[in-house]
N, C-alpha and C positions, 0 to 999 in steps of 0.2 A: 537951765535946769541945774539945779544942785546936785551935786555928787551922790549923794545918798539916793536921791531921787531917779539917778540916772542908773543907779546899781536896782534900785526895785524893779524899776521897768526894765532892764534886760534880761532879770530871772525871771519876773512873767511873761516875758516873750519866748523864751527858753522853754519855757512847763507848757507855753502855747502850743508849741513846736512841736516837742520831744514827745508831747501824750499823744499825737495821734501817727507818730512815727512809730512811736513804740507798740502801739494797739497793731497798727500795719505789720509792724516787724512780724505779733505776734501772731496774728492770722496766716503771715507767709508759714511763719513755724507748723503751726496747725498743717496748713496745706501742705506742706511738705512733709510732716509728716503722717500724711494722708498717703498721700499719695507711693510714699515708702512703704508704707502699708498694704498701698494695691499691688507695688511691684511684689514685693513676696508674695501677696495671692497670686498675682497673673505667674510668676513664676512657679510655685508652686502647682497650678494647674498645666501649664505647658512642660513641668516635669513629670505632672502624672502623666496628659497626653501622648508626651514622647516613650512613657515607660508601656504605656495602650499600645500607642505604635506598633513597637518592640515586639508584644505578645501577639497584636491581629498578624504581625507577618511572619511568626514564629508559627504561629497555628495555619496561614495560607501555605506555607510552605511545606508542613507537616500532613497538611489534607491534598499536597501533590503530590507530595510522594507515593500517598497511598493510592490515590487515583491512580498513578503510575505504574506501581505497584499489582495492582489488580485488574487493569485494563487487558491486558493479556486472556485472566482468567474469563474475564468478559466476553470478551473477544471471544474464544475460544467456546464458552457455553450457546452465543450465539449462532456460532455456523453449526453447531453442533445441532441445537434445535431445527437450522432450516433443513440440515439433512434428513431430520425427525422427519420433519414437516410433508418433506419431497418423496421420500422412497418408503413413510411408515415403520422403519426399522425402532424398535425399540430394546432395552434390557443389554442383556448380553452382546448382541448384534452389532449396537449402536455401541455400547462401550469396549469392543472390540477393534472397531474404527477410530476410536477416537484414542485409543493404544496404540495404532497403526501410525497416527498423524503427531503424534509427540515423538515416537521413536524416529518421522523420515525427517521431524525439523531438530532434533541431534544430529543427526546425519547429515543435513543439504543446510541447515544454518536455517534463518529466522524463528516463526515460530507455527506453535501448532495449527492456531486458527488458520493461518495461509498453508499448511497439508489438507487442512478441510477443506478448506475454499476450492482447491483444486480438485479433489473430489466431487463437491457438487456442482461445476464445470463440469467435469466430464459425464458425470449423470445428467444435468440437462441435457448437454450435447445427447447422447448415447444411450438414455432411457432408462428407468428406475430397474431394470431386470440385473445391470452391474451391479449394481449393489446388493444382490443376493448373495453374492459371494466375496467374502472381504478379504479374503484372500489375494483375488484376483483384482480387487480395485487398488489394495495396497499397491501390488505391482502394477499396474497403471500408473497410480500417484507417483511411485519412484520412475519410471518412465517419465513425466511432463517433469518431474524437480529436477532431471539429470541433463534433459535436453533444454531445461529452460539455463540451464550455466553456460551455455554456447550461444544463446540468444538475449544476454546482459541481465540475466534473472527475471525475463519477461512470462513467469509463468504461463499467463493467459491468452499468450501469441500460441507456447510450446503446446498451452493443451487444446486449442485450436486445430493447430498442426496435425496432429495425433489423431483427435478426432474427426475430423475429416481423410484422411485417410482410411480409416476405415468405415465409415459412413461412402465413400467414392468407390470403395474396392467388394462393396456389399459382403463386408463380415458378419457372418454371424451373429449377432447382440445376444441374442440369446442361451448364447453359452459361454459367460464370462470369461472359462479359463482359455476359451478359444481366443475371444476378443485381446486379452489378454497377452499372450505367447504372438497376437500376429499385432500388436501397436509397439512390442519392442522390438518385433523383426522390422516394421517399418521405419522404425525411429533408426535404427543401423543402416537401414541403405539411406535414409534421408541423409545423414550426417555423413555418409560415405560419397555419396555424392554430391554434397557440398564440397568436403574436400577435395574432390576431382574437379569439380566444376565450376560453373562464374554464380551458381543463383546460391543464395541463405536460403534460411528454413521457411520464414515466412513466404519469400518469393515463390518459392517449391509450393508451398500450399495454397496460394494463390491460382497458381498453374493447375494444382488440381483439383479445384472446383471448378476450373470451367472444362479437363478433359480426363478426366480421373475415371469417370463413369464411362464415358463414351470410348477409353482405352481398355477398359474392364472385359466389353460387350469386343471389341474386336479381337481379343484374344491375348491383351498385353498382362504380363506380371506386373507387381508395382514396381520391382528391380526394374524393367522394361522401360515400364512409363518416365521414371525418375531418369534414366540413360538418356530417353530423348528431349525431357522437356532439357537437360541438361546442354544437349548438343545445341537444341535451338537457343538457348539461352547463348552462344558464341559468335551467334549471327546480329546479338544486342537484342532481340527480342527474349524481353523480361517478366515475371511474374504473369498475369493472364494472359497478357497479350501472347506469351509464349504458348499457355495452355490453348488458346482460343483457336492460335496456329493449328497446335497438334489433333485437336479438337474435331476443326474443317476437316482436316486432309483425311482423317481417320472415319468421320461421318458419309466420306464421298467415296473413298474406295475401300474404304475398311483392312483390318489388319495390316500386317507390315508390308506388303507387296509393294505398297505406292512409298516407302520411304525413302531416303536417299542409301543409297550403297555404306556409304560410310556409318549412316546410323542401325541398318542392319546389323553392319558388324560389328559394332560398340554391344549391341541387343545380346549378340550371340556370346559374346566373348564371355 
């Protein structure tokens, strides 16, 4: 092949070549810059996304606060109505009580809905007639917040406690300020006699529901009663089993004749 000949054939192998290199080249260009293309959309979209983000957790956070915020008042409008509900009280009455139970959770800490709470504890316990006098329920309520701080803020134990005491010792219900003036005298020897002796409050109230009533009928005070479930509580016999004790002995021969000598004199003292 001649020289000239062999120069033509290599530039048409060359244009054979390079056209469909270059048609490639420029497809890849296209596609890439396609594809450049979608990255700014996709990014573009996952910067709004992230800026959405940003806002839905800015607004969940700002709708707990206020739930937060207003739970309390919630709270608080609900036991409010069940006490509606329970004892009929309305107007004045009822917003009277509910002055009572903000003022004893400044006082004893939490809040108000749990001063109400304990109120309508103690009116189930004790029957809708306390709460004719709110007076006298106040002072109740402060009675179960005072002695629940000695029982690890166990309200529900303390008004338990309380109530039963006087439900054992057949108080009067019906005349609040009565009921009243004798669940804070109770709550003083309860806690006086823990101090002296081996049982808590709960244990004590244990004990008097199984001999509370049947110490009542033999002629014991509850000062009385609390001195001996106390002494038997020394012997390890606890909470009913104590009561159950004093219970028997009291149902067989009644009043203190049959006690031991030393519990006599603890009685007397």
């Amino acid at each position: 092949m001649s020289t000239g000949k062999e120069a033509s054939f290599i530039m048409r192998l060359i244009d054979m070549v390079s056209g469909p290199a270059k048609a490639i080249a420029g497809a890849a260009g296209a596609a890439t810059g396609k594809l450049l293309g979608m990255g700014g959309a996709v990014s573009g979209v996952a910067g709004k996304a992230f800026a959405f983000n940003q806002i839905s957790q800015a607004i969940q956070g700002v709708g707990q606060e206020l739930n937060a915020a207003v739970a309390p008042g919630v709270a608080f409008d609900s036991a409010l109505a069940e006490m509606q509900s329970v004892t009929g009280l309305s107007g004045q009455a009822l917003a009277d009580l509910g002055e009572k139970a903000r003022a004893q959770a400044l006082v004893f800490g939490g809040d108000a809905a749990a001063s109400l709470g304990s109120y309508n504890e103690l009116i189930n316990r004790l029957g809708p007639d306390i709460a004719t006098n709110s007076t006298a329920l106040g002072a109740m309520g402060n009675d179960v917040l005072l002695l629940s701080k000695l029982m690890r803020g166990d309200a529900a134990g303390a008004s338990n406690a309380l109530s039963t005491s006087l439900l054992q010792f057949g108080v009067d219900l019906r005349d609040p300020q009565l009921a009243a003036r004798k669940m804070t005298e109770y709550m003083n020897t309860m806690v006086a006699g823990m101090n002296q002796g081996s049982m808590d409050v709960p244990k004590v109230s244990a004990a008097l529901e199984q001999a509370g009533s049947t110490a009542r009928k033999a002629g014991l005070s509850f000062a009385e009663t609390n001195a001996a479930i106390q002494t038997i509580a020394k012997s390890g016999r606890m909470g009913s089993e104590a009561g159950v004790g004093l219970r028997n002995v009291l149902a067989k021969l009644g009043g203190t004749d049959i006690l031991p000598k030393e519990v006599v004199a603890k009685l007397k003292a």
